[in-house]
mmCIF file of the N, C-alpha and C atoms, coordinates in Angstrom:
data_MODEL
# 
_entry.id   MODEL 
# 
loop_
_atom_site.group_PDB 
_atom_site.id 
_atom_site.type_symbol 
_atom_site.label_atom_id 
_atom_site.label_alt_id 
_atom_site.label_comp_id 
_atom_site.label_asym_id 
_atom_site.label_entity_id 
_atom_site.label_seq_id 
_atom_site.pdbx_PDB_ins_code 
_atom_site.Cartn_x 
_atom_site.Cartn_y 
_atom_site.Cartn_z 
_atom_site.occupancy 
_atom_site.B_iso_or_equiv 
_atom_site.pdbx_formal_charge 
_atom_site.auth_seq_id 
_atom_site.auth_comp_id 
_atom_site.auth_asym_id 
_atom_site.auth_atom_id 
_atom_site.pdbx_PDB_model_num 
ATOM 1   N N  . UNK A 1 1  ? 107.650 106.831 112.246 1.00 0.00 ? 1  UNK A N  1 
ATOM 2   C CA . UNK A 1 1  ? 107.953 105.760 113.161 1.00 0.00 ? 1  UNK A CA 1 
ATOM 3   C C  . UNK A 1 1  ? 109.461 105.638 113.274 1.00 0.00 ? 1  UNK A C  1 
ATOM 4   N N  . UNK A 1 2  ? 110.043 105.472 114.600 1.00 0.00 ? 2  UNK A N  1 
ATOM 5   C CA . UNK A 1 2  ? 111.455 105.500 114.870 1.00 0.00 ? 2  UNK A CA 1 
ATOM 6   C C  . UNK A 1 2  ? 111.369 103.607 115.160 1.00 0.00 ? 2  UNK A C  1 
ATOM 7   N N  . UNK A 1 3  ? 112.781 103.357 114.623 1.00 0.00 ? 3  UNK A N  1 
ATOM 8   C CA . UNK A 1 3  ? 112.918 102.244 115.169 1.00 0.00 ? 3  UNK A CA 1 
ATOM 9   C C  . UNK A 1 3  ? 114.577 102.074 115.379 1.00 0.00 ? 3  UNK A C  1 
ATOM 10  N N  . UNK A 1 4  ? 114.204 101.993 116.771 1.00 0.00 ? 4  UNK A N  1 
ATOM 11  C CA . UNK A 1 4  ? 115.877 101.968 117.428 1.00 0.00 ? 4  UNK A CA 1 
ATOM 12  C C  . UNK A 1 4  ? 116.307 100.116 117.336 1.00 0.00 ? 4  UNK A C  1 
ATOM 13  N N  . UNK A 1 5  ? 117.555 100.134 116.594 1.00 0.00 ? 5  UNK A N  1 
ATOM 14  C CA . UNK A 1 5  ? 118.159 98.504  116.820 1.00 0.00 ? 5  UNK A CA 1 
ATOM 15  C C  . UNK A 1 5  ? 119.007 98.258  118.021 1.00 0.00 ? 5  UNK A C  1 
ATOM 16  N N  . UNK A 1 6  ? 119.372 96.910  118.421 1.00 0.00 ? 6  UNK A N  1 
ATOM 17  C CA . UNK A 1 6  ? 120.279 97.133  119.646 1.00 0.00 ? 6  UNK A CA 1 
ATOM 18  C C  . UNK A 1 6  ? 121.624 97.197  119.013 1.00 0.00 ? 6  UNK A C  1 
ATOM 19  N N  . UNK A 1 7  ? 122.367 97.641  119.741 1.00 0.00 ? 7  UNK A N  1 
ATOM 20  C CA . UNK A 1 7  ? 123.624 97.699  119.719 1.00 0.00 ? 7  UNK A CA 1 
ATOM 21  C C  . UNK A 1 7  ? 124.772 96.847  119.132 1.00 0.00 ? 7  UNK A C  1 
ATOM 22  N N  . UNK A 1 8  ? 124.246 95.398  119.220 1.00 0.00 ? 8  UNK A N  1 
ATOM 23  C CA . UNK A 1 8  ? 124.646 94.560  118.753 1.00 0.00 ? 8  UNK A CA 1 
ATOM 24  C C  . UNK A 1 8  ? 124.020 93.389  118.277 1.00 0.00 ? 8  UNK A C  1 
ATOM 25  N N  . UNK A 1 9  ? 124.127 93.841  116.510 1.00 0.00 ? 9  UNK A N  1 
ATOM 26  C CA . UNK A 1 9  ? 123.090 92.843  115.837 1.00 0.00 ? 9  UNK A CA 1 
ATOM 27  C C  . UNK A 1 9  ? 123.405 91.590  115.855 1.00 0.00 ? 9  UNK A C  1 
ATOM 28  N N  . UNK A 1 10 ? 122.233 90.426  115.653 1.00 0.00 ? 10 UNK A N  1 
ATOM 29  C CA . UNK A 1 10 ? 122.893 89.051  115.991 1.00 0.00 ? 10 UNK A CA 1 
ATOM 30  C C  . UNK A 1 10 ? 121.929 88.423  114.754 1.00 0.00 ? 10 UNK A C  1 
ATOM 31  N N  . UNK A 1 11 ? 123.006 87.412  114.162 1.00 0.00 ? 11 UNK A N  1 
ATOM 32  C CA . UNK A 1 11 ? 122.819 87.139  112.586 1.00 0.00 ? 11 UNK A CA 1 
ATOM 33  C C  . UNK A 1 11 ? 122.639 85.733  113.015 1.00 0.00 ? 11 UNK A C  1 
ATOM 34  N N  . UNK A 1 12 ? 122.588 84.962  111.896 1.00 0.00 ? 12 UNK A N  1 
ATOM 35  C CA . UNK A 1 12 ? 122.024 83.732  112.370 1.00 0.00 ? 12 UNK A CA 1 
ATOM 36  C C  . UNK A 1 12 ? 122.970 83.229  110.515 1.00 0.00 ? 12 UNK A C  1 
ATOM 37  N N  . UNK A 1 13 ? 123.656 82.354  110.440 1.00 0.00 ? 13 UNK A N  1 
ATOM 38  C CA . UNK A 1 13 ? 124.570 82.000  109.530 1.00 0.00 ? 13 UNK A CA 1 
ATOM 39  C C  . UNK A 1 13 ? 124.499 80.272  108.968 1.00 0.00 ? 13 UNK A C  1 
ATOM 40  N N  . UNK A 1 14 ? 124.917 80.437  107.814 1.00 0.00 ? 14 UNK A N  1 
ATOM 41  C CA . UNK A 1 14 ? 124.758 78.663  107.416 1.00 0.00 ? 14 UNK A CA 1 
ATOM 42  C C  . UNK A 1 14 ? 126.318 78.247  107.507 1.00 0.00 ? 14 UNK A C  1 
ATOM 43  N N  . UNK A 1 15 ? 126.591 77.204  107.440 1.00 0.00 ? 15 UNK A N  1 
ATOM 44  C CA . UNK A 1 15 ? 127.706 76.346  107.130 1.00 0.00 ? 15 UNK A CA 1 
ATOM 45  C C  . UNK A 1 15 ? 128.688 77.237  106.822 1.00 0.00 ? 15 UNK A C  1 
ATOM 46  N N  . UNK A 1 16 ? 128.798 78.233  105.750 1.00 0.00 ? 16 UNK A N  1 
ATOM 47  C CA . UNK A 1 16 ? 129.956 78.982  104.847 1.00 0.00 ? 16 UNK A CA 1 
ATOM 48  C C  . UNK A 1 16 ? 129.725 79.773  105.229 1.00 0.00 ? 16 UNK A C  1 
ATOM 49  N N  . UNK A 1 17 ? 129.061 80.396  106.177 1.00 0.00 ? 17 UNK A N  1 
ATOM 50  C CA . UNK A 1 17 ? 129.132 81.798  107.149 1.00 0.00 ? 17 UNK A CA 1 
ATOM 51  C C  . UNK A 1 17 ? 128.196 83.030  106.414 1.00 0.00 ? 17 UNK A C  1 
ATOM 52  N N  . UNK A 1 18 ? 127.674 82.213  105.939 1.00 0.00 ? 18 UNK A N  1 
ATOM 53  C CA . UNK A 1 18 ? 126.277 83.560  104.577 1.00 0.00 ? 18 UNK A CA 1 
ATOM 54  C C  . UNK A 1 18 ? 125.462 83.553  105.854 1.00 0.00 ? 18 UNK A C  1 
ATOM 55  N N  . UNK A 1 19 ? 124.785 85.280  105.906 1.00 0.00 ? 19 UNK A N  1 
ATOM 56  C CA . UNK A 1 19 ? 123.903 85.331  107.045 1.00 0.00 ? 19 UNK A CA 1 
ATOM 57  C C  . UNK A 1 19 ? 122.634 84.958  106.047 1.00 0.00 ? 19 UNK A C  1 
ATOM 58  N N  . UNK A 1 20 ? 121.802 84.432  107.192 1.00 0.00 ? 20 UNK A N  1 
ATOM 59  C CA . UNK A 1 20 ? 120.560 83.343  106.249 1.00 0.00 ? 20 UNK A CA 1 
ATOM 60  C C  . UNK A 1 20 ? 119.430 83.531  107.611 1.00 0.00 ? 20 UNK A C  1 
ATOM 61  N N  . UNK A 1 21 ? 119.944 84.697  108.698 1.00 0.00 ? 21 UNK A N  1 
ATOM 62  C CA . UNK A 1 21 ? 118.866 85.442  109.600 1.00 0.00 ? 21 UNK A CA 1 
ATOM 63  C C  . UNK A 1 21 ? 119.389 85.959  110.383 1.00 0.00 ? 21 UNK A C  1 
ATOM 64  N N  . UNK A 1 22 ? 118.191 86.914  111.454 1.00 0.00 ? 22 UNK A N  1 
ATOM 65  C CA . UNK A 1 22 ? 118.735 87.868  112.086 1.00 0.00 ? 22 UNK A CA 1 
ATOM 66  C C  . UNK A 1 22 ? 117.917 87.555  113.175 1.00 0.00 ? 22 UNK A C  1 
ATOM 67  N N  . UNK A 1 23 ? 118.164 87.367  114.570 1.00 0.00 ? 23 UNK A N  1 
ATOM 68  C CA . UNK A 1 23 ? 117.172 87.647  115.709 1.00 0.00 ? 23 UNK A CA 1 
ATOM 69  C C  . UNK A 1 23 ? 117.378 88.989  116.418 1.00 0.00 ? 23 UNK A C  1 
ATOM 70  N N  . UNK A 1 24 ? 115.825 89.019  116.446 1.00 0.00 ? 24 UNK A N  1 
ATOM 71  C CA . UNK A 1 24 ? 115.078 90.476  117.100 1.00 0.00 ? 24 UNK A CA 1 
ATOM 72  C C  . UNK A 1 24 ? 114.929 90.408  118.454 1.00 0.00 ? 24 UNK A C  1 
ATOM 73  N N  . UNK A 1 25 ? 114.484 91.466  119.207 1.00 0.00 ? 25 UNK A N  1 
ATOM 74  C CA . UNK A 1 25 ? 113.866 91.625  120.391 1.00 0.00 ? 25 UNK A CA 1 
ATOM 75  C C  . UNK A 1 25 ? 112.600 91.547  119.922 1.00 0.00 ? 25 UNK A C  1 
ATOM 76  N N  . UNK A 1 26 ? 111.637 91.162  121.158 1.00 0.00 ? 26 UNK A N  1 
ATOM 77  C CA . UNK A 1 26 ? 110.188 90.972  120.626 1.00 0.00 ? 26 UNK A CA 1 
ATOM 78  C C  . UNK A 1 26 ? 109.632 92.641  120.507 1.00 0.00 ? 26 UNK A C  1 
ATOM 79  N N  . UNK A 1 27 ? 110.181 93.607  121.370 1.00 0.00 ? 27 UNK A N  1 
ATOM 80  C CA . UNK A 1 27 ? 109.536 94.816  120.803 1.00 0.00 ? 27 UNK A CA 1 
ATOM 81  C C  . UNK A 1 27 ? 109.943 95.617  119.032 1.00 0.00 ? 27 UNK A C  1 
ATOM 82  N N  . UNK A 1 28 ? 111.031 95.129  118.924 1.00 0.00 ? 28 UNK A N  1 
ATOM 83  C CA . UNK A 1 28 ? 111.480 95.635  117.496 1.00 0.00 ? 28 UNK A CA 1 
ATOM 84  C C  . UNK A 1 28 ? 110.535 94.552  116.804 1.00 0.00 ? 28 UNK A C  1 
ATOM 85  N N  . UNK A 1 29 ? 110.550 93.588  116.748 1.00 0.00 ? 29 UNK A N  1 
ATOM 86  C CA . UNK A 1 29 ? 110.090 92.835  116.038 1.00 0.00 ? 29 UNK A CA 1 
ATOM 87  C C  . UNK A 1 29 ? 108.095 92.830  116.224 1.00 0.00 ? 29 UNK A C  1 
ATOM 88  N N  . UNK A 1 30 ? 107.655 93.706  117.086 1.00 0.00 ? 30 UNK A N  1 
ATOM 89  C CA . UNK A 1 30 ? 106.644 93.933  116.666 1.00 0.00 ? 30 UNK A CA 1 
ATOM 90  C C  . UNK A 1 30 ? 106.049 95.187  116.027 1.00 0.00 ? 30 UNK A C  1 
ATOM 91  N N  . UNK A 1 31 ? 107.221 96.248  116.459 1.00 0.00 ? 31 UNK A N  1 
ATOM 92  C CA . UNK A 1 31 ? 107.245 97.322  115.753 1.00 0.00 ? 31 UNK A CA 1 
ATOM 93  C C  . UNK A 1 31 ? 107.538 97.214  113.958 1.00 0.00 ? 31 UNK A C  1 
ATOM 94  N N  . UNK A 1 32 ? 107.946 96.492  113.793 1.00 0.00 ? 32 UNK A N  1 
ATOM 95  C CA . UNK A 1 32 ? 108.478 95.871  112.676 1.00 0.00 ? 32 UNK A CA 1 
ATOM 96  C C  . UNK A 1 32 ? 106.920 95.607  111.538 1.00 0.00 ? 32 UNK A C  1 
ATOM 97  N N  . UNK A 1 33 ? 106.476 94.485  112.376 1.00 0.00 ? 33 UNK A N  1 
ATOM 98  C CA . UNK A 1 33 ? 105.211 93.891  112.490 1.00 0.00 ? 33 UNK A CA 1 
ATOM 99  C C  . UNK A 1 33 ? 104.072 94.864  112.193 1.00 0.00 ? 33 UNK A C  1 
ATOM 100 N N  . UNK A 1 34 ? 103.552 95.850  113.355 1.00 0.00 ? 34 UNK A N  1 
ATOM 101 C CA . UNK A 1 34 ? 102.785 96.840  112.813 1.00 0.00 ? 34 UNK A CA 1 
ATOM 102 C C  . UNK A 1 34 ? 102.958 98.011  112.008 1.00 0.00 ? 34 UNK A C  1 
ATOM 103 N N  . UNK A 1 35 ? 104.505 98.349  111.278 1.00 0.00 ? 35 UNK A N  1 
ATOM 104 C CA . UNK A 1 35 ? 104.933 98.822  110.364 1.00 0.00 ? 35 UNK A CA 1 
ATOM 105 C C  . UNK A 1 35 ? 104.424 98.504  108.681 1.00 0.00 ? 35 UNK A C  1 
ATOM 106 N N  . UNK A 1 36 ? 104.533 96.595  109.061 1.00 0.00 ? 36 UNK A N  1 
ATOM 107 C CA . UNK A 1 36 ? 104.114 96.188  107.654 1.00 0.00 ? 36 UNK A CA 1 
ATOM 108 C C  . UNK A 1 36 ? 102.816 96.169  107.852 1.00 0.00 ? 36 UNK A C  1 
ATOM 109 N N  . UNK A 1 37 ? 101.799 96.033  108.422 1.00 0.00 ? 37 UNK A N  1 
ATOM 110 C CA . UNK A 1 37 ? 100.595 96.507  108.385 1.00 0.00 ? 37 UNK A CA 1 
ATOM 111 C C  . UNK A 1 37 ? 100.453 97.447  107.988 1.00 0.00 ? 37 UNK A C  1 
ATOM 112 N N  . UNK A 1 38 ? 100.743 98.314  108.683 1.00 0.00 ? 38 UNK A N  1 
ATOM 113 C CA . UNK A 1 38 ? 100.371 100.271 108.006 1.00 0.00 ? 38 UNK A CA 1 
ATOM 114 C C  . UNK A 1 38 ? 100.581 100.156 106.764 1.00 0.00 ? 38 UNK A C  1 
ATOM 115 N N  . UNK A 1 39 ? 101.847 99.468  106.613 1.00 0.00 ? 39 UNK A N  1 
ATOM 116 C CA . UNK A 1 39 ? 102.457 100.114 104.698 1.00 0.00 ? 39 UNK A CA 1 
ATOM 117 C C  . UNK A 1 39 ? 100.851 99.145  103.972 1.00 0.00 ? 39 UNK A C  1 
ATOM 118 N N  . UNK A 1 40 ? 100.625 97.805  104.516 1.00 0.00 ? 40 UNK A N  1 
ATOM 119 C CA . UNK A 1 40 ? 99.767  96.973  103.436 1.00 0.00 ? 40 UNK A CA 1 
ATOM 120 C C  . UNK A 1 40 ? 98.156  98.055  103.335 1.00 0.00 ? 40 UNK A C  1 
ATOM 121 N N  . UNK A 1 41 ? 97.962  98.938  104.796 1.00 0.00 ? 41 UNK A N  1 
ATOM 122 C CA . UNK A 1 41 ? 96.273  99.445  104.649 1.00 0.00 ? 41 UNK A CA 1 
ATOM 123 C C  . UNK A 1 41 ? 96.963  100.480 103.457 1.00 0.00 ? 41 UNK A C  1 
ATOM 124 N N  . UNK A 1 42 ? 97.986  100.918 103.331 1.00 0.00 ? 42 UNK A N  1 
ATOM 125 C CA . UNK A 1 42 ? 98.126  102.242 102.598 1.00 0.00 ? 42 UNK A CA 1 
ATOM 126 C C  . UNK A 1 42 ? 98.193  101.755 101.325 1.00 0.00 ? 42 UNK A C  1 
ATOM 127 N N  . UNK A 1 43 ? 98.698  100.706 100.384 1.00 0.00 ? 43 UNK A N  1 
ATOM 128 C CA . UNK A 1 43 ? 98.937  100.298 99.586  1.00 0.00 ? 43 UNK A CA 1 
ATOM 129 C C  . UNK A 1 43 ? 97.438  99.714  99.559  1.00 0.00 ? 43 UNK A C  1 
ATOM 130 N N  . UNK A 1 44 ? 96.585  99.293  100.078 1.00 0.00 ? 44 UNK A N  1 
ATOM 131 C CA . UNK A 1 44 ? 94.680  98.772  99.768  1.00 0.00 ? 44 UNK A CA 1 
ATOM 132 C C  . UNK A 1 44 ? 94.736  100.310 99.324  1.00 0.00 ? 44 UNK A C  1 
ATOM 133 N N  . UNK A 1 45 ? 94.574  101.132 100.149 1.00 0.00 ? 45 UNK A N  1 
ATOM 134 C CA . UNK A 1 45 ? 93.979  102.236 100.069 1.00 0.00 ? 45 UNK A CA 1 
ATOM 135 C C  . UNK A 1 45 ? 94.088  103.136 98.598  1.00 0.00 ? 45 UNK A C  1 
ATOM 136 N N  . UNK A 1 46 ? 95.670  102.974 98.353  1.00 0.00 ? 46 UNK A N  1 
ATOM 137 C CA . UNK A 1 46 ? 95.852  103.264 97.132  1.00 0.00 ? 46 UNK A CA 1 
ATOM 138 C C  . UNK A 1 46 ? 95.607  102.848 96.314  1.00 0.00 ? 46 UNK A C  1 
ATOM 139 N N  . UNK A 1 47 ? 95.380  101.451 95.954  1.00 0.00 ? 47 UNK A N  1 
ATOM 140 C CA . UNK A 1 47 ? 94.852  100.462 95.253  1.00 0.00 ? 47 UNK A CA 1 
ATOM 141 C C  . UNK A 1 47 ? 93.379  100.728 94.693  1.00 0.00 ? 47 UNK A C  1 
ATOM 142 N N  . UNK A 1 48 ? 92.502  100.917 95.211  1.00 0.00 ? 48 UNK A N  1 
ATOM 143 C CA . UNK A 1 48 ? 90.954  101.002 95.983  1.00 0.00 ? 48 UNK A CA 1 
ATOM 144 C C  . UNK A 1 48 ? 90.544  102.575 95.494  1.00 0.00 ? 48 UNK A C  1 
ATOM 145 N N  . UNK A 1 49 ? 91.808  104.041 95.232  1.00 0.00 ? 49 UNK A N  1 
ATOM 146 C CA . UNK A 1 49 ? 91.499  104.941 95.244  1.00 0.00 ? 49 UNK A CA 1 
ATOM 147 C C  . UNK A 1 49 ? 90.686  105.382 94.251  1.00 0.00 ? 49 UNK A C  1 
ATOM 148 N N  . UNK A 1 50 ? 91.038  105.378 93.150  1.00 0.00 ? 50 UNK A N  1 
ATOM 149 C CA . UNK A 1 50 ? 91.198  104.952 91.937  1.00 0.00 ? 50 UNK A CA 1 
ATOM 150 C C  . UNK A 1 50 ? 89.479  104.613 91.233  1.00 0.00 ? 50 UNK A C  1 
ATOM 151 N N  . UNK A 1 51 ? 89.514  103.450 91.217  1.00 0.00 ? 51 UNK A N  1 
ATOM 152 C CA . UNK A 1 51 ? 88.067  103.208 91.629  1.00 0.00 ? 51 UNK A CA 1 
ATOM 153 C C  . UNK A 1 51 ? 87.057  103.856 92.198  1.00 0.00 ? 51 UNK A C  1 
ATOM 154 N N  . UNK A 1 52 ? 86.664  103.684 93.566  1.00 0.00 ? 52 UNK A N  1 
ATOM 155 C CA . UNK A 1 52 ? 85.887  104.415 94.262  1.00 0.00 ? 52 UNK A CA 1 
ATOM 156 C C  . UNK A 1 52 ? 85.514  105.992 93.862  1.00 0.00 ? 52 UNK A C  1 
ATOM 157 N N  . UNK A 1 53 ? 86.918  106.522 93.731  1.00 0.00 ? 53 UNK A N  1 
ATOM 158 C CA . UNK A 1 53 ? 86.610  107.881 92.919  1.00 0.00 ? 53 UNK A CA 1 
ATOM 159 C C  . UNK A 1 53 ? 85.672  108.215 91.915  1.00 0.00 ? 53 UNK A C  1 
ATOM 160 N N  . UNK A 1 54 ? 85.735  107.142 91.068  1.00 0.00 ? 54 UNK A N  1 
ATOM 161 C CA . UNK A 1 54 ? 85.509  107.401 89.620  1.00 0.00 ? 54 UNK A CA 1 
ATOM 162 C C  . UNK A 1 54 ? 83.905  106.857 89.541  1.00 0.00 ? 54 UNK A C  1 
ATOM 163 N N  . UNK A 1 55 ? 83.649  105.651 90.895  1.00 0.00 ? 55 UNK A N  1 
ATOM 164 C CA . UNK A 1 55 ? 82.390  105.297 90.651  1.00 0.00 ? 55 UNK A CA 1 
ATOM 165 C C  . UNK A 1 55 ? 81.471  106.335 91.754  1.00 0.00 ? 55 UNK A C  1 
ATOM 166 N N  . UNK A 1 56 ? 82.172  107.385 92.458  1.00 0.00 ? 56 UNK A N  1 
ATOM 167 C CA . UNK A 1 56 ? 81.330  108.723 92.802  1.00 0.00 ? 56 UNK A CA 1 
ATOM 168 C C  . UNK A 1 56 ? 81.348  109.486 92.126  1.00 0.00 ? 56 UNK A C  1 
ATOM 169 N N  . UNK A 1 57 ? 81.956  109.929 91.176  1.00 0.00 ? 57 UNK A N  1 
ATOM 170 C CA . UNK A 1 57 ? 81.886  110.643 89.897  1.00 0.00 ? 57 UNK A CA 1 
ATOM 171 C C  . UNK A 1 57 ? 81.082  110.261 88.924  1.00 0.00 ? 57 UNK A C  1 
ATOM 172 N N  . UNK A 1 58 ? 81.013  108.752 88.905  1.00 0.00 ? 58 UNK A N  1 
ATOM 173 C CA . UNK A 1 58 ? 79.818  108.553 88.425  1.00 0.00 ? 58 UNK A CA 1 
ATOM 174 C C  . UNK A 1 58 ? 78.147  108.727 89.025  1.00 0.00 ? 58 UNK A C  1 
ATOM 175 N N  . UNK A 1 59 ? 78.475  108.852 90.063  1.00 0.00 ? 59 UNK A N  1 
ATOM 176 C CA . UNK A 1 59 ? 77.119  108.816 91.356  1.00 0.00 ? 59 UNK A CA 1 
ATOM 177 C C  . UNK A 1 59 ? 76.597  107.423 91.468  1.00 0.00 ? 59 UNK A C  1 
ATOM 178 N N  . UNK A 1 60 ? 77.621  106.442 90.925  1.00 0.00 ? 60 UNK A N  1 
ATOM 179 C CA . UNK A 1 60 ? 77.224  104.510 91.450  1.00 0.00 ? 60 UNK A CA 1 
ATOM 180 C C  . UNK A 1 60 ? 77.697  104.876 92.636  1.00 0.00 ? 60 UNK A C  1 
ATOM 181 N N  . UNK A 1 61 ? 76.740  104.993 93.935  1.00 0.00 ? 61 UNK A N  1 
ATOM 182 C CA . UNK A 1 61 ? 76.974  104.642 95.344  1.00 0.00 ? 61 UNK A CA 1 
ATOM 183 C C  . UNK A 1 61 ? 75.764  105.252 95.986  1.00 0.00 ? 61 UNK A C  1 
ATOM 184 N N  . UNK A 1 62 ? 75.578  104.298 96.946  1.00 0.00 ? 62 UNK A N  1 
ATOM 185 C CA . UNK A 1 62 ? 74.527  105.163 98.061  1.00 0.00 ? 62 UNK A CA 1 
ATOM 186 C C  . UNK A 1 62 ? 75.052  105.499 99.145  1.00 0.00 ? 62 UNK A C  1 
ATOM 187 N N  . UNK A 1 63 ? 73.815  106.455 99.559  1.00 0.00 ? 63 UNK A N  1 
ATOM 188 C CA . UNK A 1 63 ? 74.022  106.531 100.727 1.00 0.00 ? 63 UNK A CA 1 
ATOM 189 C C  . UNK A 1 63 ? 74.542  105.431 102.222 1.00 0.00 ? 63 UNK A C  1 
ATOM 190 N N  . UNK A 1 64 ? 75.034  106.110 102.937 1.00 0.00 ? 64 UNK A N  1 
ATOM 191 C CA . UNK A 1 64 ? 74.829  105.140 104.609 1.00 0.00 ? 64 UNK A CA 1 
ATOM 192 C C  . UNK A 1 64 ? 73.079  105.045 105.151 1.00 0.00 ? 64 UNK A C  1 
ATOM 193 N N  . UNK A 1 65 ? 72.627  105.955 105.001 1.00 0.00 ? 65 UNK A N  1 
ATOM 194 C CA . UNK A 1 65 ? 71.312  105.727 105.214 1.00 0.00 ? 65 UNK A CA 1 
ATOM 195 C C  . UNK A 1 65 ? 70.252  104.982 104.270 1.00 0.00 ? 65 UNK A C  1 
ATOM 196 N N  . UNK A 1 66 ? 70.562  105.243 103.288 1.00 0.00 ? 66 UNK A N  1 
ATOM 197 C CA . UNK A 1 66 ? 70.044  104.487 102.058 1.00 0.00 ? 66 UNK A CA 1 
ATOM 198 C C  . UNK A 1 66 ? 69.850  102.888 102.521 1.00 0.00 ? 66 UNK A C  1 
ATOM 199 N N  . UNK A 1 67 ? 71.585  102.733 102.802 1.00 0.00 ? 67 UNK A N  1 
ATOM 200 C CA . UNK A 1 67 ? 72.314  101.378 102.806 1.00 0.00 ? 67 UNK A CA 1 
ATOM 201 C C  . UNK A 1 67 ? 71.527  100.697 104.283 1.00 0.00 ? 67 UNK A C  1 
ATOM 202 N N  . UNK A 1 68 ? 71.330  101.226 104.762 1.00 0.00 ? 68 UNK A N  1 
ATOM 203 C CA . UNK A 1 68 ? 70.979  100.720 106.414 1.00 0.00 ? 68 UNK A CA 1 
ATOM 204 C C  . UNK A 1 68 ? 69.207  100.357 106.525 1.00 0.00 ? 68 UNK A C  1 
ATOM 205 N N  . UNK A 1 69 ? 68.840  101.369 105.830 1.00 0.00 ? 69 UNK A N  1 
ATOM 206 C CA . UNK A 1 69 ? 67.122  100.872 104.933 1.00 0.00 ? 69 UNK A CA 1 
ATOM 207 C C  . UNK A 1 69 ? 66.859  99.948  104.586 1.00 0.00 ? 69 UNK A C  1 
ATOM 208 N N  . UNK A 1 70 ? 67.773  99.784  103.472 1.00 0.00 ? 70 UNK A N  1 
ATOM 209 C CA . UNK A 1 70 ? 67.859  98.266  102.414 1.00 0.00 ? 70 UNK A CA 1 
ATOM 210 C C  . UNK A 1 70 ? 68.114  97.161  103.356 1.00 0.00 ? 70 UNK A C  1 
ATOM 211 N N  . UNK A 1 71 ? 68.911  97.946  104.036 1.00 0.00 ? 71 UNK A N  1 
ATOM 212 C CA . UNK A 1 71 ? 69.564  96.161  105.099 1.00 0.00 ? 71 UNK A CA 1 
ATOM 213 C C  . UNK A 1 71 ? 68.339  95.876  106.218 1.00 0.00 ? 71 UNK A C  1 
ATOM 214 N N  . UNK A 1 72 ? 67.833  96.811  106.410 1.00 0.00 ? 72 UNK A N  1 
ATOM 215 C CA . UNK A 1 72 ? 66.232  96.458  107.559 1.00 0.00 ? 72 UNK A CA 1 
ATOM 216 C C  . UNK A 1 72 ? 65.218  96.070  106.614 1.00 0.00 ? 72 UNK A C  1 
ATOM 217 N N  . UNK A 1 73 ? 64.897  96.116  105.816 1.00 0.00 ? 73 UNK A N  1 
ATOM 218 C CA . UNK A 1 73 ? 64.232  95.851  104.947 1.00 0.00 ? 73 UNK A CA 1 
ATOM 219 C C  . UNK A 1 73 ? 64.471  94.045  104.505 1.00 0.00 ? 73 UNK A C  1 
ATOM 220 N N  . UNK A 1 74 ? 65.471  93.874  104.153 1.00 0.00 ? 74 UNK A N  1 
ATOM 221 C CA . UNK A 1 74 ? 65.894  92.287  104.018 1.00 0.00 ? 74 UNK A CA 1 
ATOM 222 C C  . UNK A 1 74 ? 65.873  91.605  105.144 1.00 0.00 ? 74 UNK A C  1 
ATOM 223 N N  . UNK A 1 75 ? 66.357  91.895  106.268 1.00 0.00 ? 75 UNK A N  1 
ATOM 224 C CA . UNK A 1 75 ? 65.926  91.289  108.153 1.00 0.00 ? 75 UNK A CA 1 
ATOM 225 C C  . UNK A 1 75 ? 64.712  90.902  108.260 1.00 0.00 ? 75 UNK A C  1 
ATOM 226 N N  . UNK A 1 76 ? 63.574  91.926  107.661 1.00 0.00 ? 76 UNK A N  1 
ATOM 227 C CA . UNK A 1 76 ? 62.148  91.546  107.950 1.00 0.00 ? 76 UNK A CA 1 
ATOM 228 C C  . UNK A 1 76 ? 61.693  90.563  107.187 1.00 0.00 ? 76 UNK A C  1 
# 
């Protein structure tokens, strides 16, 4: 992902001149936005890996078809 800034950044400052923010354009700032999304599914994912692995190595899991049985089965 590229993310181009403009040309001239604009800070947002307190009293003693400490920058304390920055305003965006709404497209950077949603690029921004679905950036930290991606990083949070990748960080579940990694999280989650770990696990899941180890409980198919164990063979704790069913099938999708299995799973879709069981669930028609409880409807009725």
């Amino acid at each position: 992902m590229k993310t181009v800034l403009a040309d001239k950044e604009q800070f947002i400052v307190d009293a003693s001149g400490k920058r304390v923010g920055v305003l965006l354009d709404i497209p950077t700032y949603e690029r921004l936005r679905e950036a930290k999304e991606d990083l949070d599914d990748i960080r579940a994912y990694d999280a989650a890996a770990p696990r899941v692995k180890a409980e198919i190595a164990k063979g704790d899991f069913i099938t999708l078809a299995d799973y879709r049985k069981a669930r028609s089965v409880k409807r009725k």
